[in-house]
C-alpha positions as CSV (number, residue, x, y, z in Angstrom):
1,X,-11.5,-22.0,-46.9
2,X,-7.3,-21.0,-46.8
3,X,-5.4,-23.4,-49.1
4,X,-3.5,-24.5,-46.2
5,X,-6.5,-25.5,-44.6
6,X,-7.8,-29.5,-44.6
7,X,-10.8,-30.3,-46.3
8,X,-13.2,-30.8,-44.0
9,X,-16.8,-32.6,-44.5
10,X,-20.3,-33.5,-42.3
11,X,-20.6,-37.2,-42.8
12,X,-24.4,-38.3,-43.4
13,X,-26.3,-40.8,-40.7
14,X,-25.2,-43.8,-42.8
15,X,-21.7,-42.8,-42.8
16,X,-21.6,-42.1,-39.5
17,X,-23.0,-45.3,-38.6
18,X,-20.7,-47.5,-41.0
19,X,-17.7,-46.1,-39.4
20,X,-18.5,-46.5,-35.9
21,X,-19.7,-50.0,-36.8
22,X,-16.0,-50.4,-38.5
23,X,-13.9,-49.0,-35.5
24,X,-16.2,-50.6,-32.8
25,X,-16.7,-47.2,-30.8
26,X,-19.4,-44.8,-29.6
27,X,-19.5,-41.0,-30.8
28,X,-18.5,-40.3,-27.4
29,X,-14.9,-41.9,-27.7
30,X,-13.7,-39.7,-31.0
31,X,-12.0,-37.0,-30.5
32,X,-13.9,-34.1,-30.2
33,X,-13.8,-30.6,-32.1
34,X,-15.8,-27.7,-30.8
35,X,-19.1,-26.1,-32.5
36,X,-17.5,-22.2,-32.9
37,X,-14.6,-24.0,-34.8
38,X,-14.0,-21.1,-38.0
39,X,-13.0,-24.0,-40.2
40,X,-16.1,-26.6,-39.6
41,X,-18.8,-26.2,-42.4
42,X,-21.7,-24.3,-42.1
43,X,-24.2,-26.7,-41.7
44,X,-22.6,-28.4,-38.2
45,X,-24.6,-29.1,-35.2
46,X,-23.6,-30.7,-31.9
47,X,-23.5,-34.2,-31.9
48,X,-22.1,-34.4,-36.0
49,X,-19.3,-36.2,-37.0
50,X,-16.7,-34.3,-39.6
51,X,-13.9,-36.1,-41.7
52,X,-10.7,-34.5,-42.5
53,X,-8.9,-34.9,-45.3
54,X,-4.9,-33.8,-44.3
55,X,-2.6,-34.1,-47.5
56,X,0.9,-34.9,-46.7
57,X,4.0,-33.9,-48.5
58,X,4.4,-37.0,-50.1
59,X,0.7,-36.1,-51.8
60,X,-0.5,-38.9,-49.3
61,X,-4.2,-37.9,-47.5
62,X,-4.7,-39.0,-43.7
63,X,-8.3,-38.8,-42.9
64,X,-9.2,-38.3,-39.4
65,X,-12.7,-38.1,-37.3
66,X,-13.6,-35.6,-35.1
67,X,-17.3,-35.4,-32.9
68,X,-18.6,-31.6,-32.9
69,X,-19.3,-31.0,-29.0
C-alpha cells in the first residue's frame, strides 16, 4: 500500500449488516468499486463491502462505502 493511498478494509457479515440497517439501504444502492481494483485487499470477492478511511488535511478521516462488483 502507497502512503498516499486510503486505508482500505473488507467489513465482516455483521458489519455489513449494521450499516445497511443504519443507512436504510440495500448493497445494491452503494456505490460500487470494481473486483480488479490494485488497491482493494486481497481477500475481496464480488458482492463485499470495503470501508475507506480518507484523512484530510485537517487530520480529519471521512469513511466511505463502496460494494465490490
Amino acid at each position: 500500500m502507497h502512503i498516499l493511498q486510503p486505508k482500505q478494509t473488507k467489513l465482516s457479515e455483521k458489519d455489513t449488516e449494521e450499516l445497511l440497517e443504519k443507512v436504510n439501504i440495500s448493497k445494491s444502492q452503494l456505490p460500487k468499486i470494481l473486483s480488479n481494483d490494485p488497491s482493494l485487499p486481497d481477500d475481496c470477492k464480488i458482492g463485499d463491502i470495503i470501508k475507506i478511511e480518507r484523512k484530510e488535511e485537517d487530520e480529519s478521516v471521512v469513511i466511505y462505502y463502496r460494494v465490490v462488483v
